[in-house]
C-alpha positions in Angstrom: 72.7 229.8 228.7 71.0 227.2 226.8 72.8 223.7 225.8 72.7 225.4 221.9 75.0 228.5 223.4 77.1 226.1 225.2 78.1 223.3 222.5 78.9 227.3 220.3 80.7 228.1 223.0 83.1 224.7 223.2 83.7 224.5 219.7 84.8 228.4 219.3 87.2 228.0 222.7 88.6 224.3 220.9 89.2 226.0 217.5 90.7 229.4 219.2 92.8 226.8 221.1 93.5 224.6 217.6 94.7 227.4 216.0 97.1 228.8 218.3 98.7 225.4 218.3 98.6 225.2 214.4 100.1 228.0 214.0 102.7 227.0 216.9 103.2 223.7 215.4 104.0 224.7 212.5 106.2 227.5 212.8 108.1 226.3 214.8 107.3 222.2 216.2 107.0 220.3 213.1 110.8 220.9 212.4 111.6 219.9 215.6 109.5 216.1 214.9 110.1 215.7 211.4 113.8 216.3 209.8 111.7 215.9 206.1 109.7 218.9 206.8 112.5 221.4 207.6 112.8 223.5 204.5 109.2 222.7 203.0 106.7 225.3 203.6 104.2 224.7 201.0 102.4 221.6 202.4 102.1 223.3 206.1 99.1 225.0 205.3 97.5 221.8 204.1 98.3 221.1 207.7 96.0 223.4 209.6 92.4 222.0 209.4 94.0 218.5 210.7 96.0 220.1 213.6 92.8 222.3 214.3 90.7 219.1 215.0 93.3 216.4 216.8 95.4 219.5 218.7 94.9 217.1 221.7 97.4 214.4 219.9 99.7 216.5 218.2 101.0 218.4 221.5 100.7 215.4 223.4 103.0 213.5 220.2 105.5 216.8 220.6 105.6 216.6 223.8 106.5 212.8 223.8 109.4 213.2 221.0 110.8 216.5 222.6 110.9 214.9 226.2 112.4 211.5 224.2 109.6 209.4 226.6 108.6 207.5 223.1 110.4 205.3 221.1 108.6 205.5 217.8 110.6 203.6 215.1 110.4 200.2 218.1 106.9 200.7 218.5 106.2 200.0 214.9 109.2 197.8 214.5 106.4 194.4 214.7 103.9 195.6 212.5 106.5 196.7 209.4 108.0 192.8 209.8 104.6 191.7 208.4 104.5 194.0 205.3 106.5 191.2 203.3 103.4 188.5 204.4 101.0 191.3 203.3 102.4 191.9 200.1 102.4 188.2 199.1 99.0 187.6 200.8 97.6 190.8 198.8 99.0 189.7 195.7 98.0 186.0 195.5 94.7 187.5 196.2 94.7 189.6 193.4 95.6 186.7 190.9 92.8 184.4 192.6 90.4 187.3 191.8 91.5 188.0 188.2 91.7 184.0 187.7 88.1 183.0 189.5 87.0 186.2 187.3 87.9 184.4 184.1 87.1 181.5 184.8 83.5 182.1 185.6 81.9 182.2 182.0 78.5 183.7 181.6 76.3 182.6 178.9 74.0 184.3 176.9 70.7 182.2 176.1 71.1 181.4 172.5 67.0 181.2 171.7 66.5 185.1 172.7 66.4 187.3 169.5 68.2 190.6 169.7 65.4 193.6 169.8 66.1 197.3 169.0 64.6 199.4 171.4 64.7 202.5 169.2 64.8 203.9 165.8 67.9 206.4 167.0 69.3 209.1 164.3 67.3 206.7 161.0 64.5 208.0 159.7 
């Protein structure tokens, strides 16, 4: 077996192994995490070519919320403090553009005739 047949052979046995999780996960795990997606079917199959490639992550997160070893709403607790500093931050930003924008004038030299570079539909 060459390294060609081998590289084949780890990416068939990690999707075989993706998509018995996906459809796992799906079926029955994501109801279990999320109390949003009990009841909504359609998106789940928009689901699958994620949960193929990061199955790693997505048992490990199920395993972390069923065995309640997480705390996920205090983990993120910091960084949603500073979406208020972001907003205003993003937004004063956005005015200096637009202003700095306008503001910068571009002139046109006024000793360069206009030329037409083709006749077009006239004849």
């Amino acid at each position: 077996m060459n390294v060609a047949e081998a590289l084949v052979m780890v990416m068939q046995a990690w999707g075989i192994i993706g998509a018995v999780v996906a459809a796992v996960f799906l079926t029955i795990g994501i109801d279990r995490i999320d109390a949003d997606a009990r009841g909504a079917y359609i998106f789940r199959p928009l689901l699958i070519p994620g949960v193929l490639l990061i199955w790693p992550l997505v048992l490990w997160r199920w395993w972390q919320t069923e065995t309640e070893r997480a705390a996920w709403a205090e983990r993120y607790r910091p960084v949603r403090a500073s979406y208020g500093i972001a907003v205003v931050l993003m937004s004063l930003g956005i005015v200096a553009i637009v202003t700095l924008g306008l503001s910068v004038r571009q002139s046109w030299p006024a000793d360069i005739a206009p030329l037409q570079l083709s006749e077009g539909a006239r004849q």
